[in-house]
ROLOTOR-473400 format. One record per residue (C-alpha): residue in one letter; x, y, z. Coordinates in nm, 4 decimals. Example, Ala and Ser with C-alpha at 12.3 -4.5 7.8 and 13.67 -1.06 7.14 Angstrom:
2
<atom code="a" X="1.2300" Y="-0.4500" Z="0.7800"/>
<atom code="s" X="1.3670" Y="-0.1060" Z="0.7140"/>
# end
This chain:
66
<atom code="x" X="-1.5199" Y="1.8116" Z="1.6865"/>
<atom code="x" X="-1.7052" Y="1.6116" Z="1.3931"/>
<atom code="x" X="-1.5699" Y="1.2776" Z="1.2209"/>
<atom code="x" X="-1.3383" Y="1.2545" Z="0.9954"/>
<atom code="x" X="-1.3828" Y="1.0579" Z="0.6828"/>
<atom code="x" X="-1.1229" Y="0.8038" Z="0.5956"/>
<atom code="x" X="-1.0729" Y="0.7116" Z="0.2607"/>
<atom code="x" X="-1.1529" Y="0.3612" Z="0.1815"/>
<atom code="x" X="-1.0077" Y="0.3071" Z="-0.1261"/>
<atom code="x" X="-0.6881" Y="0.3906" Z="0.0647"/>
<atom code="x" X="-0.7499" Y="0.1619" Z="0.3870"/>
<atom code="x" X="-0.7965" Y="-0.1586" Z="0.1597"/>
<atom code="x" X="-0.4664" Y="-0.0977" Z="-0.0279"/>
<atom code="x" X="-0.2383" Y="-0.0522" Z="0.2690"/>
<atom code="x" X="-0.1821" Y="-0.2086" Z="0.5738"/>
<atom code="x" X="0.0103" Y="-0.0911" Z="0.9286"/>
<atom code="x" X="0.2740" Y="-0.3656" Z="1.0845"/>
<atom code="x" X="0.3560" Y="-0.3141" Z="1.4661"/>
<atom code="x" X="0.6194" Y="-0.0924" Z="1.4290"/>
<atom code="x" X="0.3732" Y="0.1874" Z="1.2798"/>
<atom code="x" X="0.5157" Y="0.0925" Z="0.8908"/>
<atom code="x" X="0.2893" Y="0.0763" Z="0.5868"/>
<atom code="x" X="0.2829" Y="-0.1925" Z="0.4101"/>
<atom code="x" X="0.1458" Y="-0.2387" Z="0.0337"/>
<atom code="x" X="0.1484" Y="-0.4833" Z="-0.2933"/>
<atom code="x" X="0.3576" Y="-0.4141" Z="-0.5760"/>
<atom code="x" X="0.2112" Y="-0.2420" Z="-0.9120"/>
<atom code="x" X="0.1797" Y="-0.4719" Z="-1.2604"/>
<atom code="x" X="0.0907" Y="-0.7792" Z="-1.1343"/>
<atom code="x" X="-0.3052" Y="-0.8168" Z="-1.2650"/>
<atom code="x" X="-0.2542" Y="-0.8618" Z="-1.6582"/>
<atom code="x" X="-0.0341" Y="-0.9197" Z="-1.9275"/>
<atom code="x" X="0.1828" Y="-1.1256" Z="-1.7303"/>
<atom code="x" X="0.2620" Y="-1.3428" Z="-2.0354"/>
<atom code="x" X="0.5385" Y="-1.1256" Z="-2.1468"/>
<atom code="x" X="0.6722" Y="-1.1140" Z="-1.7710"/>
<atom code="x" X="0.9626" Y="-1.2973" Z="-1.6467"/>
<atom code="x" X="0.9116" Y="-1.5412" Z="-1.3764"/>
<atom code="x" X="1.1794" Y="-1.3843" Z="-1.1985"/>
<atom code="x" X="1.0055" Y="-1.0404" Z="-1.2586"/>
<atom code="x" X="0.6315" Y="-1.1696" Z="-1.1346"/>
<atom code="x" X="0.8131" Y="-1.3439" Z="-0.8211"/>
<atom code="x" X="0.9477" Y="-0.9673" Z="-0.7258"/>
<atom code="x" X="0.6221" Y="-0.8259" Z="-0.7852"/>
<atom code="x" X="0.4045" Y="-1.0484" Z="-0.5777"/>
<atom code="x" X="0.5691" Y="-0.9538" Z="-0.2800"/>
<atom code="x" X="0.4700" Y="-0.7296" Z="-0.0228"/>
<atom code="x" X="0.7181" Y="-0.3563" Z="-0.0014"/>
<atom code="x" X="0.7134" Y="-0.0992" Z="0.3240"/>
<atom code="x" X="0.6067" Y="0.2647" Z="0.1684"/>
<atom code="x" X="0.8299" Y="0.5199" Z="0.1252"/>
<atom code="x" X="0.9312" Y="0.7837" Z="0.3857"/>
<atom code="x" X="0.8122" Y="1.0468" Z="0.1952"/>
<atom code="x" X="0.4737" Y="0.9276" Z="0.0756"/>
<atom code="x" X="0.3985" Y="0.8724" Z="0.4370"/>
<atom code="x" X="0.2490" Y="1.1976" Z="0.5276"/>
<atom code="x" X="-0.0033" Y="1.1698" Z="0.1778"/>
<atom code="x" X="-0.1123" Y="0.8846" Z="0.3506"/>
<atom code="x" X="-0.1608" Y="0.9338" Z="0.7154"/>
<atom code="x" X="-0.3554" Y="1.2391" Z="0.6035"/>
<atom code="x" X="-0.6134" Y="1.0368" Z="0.4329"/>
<atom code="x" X="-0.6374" Y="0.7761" Z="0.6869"/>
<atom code="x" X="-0.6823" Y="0.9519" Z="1.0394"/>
<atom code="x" X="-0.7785" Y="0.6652" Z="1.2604"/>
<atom code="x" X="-0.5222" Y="0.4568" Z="1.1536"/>
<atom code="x" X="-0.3070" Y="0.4332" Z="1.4538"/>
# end
């Protein structure tokens, strides 16, 4: 059977803790951050598990993952 590609874009943005979860960054946190809350950029700079049911999108695109 031949390789399958993995898609790189996807394997920098997400990352696999030991209980098989995927971990990634929050959204709106690169610019205009002026008109932001601190309380608002605090919440967004931390790291969130991935939903349940974007799971399978993922795992599809990133076969050697486990």
């Amino acid at each position: 059977m031949y390789k399958l590609k993995t898609n790189r874009s996807i394997n920098k943005r997400f990352k696999v803790t030991s209980n098989n979860k995927l971990l990634k960054r929050k959204a709106s946190k690169s610019h205009l951050l002026q008109k932001k809350s601190s309380k608002r950029k605090r919440r967004l700079s931390k790291v969130s598990i991935i939903n349940y049911s974007d799971y399978s999108n993922l795992i599809n695109s990133l076969p050697y993952l486990y």
